[in-house]
Structure formats: structure tokens, C-alpha cells
C-alpha positions as CSV (number, residue, x, y, z in Angstrom):
1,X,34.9,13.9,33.0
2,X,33.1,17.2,31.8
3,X,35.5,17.1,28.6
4,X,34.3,13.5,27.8
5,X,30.6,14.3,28.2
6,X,30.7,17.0,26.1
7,X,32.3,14.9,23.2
8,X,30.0,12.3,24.1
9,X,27.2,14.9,23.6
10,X,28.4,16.7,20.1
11,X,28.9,12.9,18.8
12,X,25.0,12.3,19.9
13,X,23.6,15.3,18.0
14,X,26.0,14.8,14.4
15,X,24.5,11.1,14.8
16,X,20.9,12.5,15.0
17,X,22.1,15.4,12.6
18,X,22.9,12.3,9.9
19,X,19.7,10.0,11.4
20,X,17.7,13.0,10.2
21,X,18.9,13.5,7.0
22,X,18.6,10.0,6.0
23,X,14.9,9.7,7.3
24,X,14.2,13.3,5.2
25,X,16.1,11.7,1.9
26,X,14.2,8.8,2.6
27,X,10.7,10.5,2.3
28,X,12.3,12.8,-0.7
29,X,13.2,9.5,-2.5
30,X,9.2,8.4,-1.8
31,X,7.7,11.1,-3.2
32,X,10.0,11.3,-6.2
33,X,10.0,7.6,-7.0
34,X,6.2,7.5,-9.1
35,X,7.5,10.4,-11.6
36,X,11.2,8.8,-11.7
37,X,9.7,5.7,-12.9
38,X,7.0,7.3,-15.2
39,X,9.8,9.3,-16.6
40,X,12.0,6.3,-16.2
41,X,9.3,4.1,-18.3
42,X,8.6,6.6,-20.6
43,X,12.1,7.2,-21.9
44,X,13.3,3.9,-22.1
45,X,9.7,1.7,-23.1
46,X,10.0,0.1,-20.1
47,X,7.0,-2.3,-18.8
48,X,5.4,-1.4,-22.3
49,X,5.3,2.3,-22.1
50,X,4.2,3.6,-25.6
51,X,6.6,7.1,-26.3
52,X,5.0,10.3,-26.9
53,X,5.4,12.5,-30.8
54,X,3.9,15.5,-32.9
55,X,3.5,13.5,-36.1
56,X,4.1,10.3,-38.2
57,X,7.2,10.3,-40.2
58,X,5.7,8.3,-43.1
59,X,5.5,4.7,-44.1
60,X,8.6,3.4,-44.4
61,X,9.4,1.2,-47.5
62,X,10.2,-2.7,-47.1
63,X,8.8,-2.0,-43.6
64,X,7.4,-5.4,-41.5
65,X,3.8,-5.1,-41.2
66,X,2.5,-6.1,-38.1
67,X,-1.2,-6.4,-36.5
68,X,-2.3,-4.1,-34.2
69,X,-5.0,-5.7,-32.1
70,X,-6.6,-3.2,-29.4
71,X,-8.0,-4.7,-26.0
72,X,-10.2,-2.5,-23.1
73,X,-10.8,-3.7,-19.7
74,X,-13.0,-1.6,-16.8
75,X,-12.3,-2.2,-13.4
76,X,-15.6,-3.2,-11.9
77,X,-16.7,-0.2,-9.3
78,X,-16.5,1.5,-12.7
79,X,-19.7,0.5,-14.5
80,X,-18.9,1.4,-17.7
81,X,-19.1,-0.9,-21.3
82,X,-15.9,-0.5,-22.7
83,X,-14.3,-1.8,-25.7
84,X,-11.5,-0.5,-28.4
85,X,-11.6,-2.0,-32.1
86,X,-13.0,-5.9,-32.8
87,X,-10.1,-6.2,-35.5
88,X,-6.5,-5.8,-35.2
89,X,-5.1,-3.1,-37.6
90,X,-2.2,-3.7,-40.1
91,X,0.3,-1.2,-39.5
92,X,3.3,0.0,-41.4
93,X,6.0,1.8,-39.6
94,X,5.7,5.1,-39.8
95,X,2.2,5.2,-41.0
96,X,-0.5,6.9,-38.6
97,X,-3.5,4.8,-37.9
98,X,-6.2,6.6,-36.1
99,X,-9.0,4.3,-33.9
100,X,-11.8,4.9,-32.0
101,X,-12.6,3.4,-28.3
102,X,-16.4,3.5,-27.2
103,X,-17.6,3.7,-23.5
104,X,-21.0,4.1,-22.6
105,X,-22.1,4.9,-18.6
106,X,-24.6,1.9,-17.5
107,X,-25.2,3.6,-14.4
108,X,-28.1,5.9,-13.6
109,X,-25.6,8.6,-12.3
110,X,-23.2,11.0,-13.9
111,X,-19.7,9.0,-13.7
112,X,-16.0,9.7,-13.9
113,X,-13.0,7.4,-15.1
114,X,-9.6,8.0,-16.0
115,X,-7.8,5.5,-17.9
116,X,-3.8,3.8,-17.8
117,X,-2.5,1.8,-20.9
118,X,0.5,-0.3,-22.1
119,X,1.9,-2.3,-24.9
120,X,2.9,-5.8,-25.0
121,X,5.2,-7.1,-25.9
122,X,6.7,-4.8,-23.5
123,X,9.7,-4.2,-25.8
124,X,7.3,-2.8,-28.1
125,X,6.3,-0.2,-26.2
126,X,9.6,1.9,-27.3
127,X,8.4,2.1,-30.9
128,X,4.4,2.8,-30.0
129,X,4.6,6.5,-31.2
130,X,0.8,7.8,-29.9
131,X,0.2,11.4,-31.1
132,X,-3.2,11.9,-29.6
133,X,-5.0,9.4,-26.7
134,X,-7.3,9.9,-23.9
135,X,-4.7,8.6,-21.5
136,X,-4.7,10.2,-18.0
137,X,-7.3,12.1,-18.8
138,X,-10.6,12.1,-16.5
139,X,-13.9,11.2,-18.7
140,X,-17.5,11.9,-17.4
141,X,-20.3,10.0,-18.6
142,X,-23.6,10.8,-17.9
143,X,-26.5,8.0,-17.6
144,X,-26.5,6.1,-20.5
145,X,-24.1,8.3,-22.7
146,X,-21.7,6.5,-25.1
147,X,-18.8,8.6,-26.4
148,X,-16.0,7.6,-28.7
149,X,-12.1,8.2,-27.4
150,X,-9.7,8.3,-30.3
151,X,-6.4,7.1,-30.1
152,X,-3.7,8.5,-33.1
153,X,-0.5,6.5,-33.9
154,X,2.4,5.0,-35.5
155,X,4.8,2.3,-35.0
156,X,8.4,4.2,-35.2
157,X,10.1,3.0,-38.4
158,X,13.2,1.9,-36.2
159,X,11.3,-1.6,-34.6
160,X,12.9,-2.6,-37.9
161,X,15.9,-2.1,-37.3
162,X,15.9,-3.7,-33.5
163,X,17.0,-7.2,-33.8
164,X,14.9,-7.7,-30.5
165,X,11.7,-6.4,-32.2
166,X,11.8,-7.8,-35.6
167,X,10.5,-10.8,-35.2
168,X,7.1,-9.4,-33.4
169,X,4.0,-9.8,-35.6
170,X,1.5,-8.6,-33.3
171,X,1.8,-6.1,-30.7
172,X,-1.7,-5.2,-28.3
173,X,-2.4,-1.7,-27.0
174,X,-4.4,-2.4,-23.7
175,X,-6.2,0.4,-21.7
176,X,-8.0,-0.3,-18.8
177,X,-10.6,2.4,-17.3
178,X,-10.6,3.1,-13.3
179,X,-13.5,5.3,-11.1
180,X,-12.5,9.1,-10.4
181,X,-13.8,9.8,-7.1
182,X,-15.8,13.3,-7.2
């Protein structure tokens, strides 16, 4: 009887021993998920994740020129005017286009915002090359101040050569601004 509560016992504590290490790979896997899938999204283009690069390689020749139209959205605790280009740009692949977005504060207080962005069509976003943005990257406006946020890219020569991508005229590079909390 003493034999089979000690087994009974030792089978207990490997059960807990595995219970616990599931519930502690479980909150790994939770905290690791948001840079797996940024890292996830921004090798593979995924959900219309543009791809990161040092420089342009150049216009490439016989390339399919396609509009570049630009569209800015602020979520509304943010009270912010803000707007990218009011014409879509003709790229060439592997050319680098440089644009401006404008925000100005319309508040009477010092504010922050932080902005996220995509490309659609989402299987665009594998040959949106940006060299420079404002991305990520917290913003303070004080009352009244405009600023202009430039945003440096290309279109990788290769959306050519895609047979999924070829037949895209337009692609739209979307940022949307949210409030920092100080």
C-alpha cells in the first residue's frame, strides 16, 4: 500500500512537472508571438508589409510603371490633420521616389503620435523597398505646429518578374497616426 502511494505520488508531481512547463511555454509563446509575426510579415510581405533597404538599385528598363497613390488616416483621440500626397506617383521599379506627409497638432497642447503603415495589394508589400520613413517612430507636435514626414522608396525591380504582381497598376501606401500616452 505504501509502495503504491509513493508511485501514485512521483506520477502526481511529473504530471505537475509537464502541467508547468506547458503553462510557462504557453506564456513564452505569448510574449514572442508580436515579434514572430512582425518578423514573420516583414520577411515574407505578409498582410502588406513593405521590406526594409540601404538604396535603390536603379530604374529598371522595360519595367511596368505603376501609380503610387498615398492615403493617411488619424485615429480620432489623436487630433492631428493628416494627409500624405493628393496625387499618386508613377513609379518605375527600381527608381527612388521621395514624398512628403504633413501633420499639423490642432490641439492647444503639446501632442505625441506614433504611426503603423501597409501596402495594398498586400502582395505588393514584398516589393515596397522604403529606405527612409517615420514608421514607429514617436512624433511631438506642439499647438498648432505642422511638420513634414518624408517617406524614401522604390518598388523592387522583381514585382516584374512575379506573375502574381504583374498585373497590379496601382499599389497604395497607407499610414495611419495613433496617440502616444506621455
Amino acid at each position: 500500500m505504501h509502495n503504491d502511494l509513493t508511485m501514485t505520488q512521483n506520477r502526481n508531481k511529473r504530471m505537475m512537472v509537464v502541467i508547468m512547463g506547458i503553462v510557462m511555454g504557453m506564456v513564452g509563446l505569448a510574449y514572442a508571438s508580436v515579434p514572430l509575426y512582425q518578423l514573420f510579415c516583414q520577411v515574407t510581405g505578409y498582410g502588406g508589409t513593405t521590406q526594409q533597404s540601404l538604396e535603390a538599385p536603379g530604374a529598371a528598363t522595360g519595367a511596368i510603371i505603376r501609380d503610387v497613390r498615398f492615403n493617411a488616416t488619424t485615429q480620432p483621440d489623436l487630433k492631428w490633420h493628416f494627409k500624405g500626397p493628393d496625387k499618386p506617383v508613377s513609379v518605375v521599379p527600381g527608381e527612388e521616389v521621395l514624398i512628403y506627409y504633413t501633420a499639423t497638432n490642432l490641439s492647444d497642447v503639446a501632442t505625441t503620435g506614433t504611426s503603423t503603415f501597409n501596402v495594398t495589394p498586400f502582395k505588393a508589400g514584398a516589393y515596397f523597398m522604403k529606405i527612409d520613413c517615420f514608421c514607429f517612430e514617436e512624433q511631438t507636435l506642439q499647438p498648432g505646429e505642422t511638420v513634414e514626414m518624408p517617406v524614401l522608396f522604390y518598388l523592387d525591380p522583381e514585382i516584374d518578374s512575379d506573375i502574381n504582381t504583374q498585373e497590379v497598376p496601382e499599389i497604395t501606401l497607407s499610414y495611419t497616426f495613433f496617440a502616444v500616452e506621455n
